[in-house]
C-alpha positions, 0 to 999 in steps of 0.5 A: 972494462970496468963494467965487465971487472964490475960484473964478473966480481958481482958474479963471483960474489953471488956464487960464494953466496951460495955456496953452502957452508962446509959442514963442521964435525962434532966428535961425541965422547962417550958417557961413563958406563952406566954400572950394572946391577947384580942378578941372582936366580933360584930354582924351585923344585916339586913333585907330586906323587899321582895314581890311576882314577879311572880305566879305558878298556878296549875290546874289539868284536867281530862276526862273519857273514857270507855277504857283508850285510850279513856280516854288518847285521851279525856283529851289530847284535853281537854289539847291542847284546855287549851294551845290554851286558855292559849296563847291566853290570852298571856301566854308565851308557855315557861311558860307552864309545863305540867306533865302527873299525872295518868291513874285509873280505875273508879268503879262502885258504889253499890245502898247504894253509896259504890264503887265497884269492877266493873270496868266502865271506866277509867280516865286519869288527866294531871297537867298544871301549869302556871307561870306569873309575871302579878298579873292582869291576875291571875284571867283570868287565872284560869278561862280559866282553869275552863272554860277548865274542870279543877277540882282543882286548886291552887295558889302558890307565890314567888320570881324569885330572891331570891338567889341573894336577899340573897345575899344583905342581907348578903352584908348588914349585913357584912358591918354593922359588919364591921361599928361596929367593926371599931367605937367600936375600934376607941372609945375604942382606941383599934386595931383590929387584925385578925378575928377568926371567922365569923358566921351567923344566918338567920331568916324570913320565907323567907330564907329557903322556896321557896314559900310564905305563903298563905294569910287566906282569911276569908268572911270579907276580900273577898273584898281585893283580889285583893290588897293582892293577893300574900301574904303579904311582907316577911322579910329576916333577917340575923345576922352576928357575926365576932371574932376579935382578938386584936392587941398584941401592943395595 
């Protein structure tokens, strides 16, 4: 009897051994909030007032022919005669794109003026656009095309260096946000710390197109062509905002 009372409080013991330790809870309190520096943000303002260096001129050229090796064949010389014409106005052959646009079968026409299913020939057109910086030969230009069969023709105007007048101007706008945060801190006797942020927004036709916009030329304004040809000036505009924050010491 007193072995199995032995043995079962030897047993007893051995369970409580290894019984793991009830786990204490610690409650953490929180730490004092850490102040918060101040922030200041400025925004600098630029605009560049920009004009047209150079022109792409447009002219598309076509020619007939009852097969469409005739065809291909007649307006290929139409070109070659175009190109002739064209450097010897002094066009730069590096200036000169040519695209071959189409090849189209031409129908024939019903006695009330309604096309066709008959097919009487083909026409074949070849785009060819001109690229100058001489405004002055503009003109010379487009009627070298006209002269050369051309059935349309159009006019576009644009900056050769436009990425790196973007450039300037945000060069323009950063530095004044940089004036402006410097004297708001020196009158205010504040320090500036680091910056948080910096953001920018772009205004004025110019910035997100390519070309400029065409100038509408009415009847009473014929006779100023040849001093608004290109379109009037176009601003580049740029705001760049900058996140200042505070010095702590301050």
């Amino acid at each position: 009897m007193l072995k199995k009372t032995l043995g079962s409080l030897a047993l007893a013991t051995a369970l409580f051994a290894c019984k793991e330790p009830t786990p204490q809870v610690i409650a953490l309190q929180p730490s004092a909030t850490l102040p918060q520096p101040g922030s200041m943000s400025v925004t600098g303002s630029a605009t560049l007032e920009v004009a047209p260096d150079c022109a792409d001129l447009t002219m598309t050229i076509s020619a007939d022919g009852g097969k469409p090796g005739a065809a291909t064949a007649a307006v290929k010389a139409r070109e070659q005669a175009l190109l002739a014409a064209l450097v010897k106005l002094g066009v730069e052959t590096t200036d000169i794109k040519l695209s071959y646009l189409s090849l189209e079968p031409v129908y024939a026409e019903t006695e009330h003026g309604f096309s066709s299913s008959r097919i009487v020939g083909y026409r074949a057109a070849v785009t060819v656009t001109v690229t100058t910086k001489s405004f002055d030969k503009i003109a010379e230009i487009m009627e070298t095309g006209a002269n050369a069969g051309a059935t349309s023709m159009s006019s576009q105007f644009r900056r050769s260096d436009l990425p790196e007048l973007k450039k300037k101007v945000r060069e323009m706008a950063l530095a004044a946000a940089k004036d402006k945060a410097a004297q708001t801190a020196k009158t205010l006797g504040i320090e500036l710390g680091r910056i948080v942020s910096v953001n920018e927004n772009a205004g004025g036709y110019m910035w997100n197109a390519q070309y400029f916009p065409n100038a509408v030329m009415t009847a009473d304004k014929v006779q100023q062509t040849a001093i608004s040809i290109g379109g009037a000036m176009q601003p580049l505009q740029l705001d760049v905002t900058i996140g200042f924050e505070l010095s702590r010491t301050i």
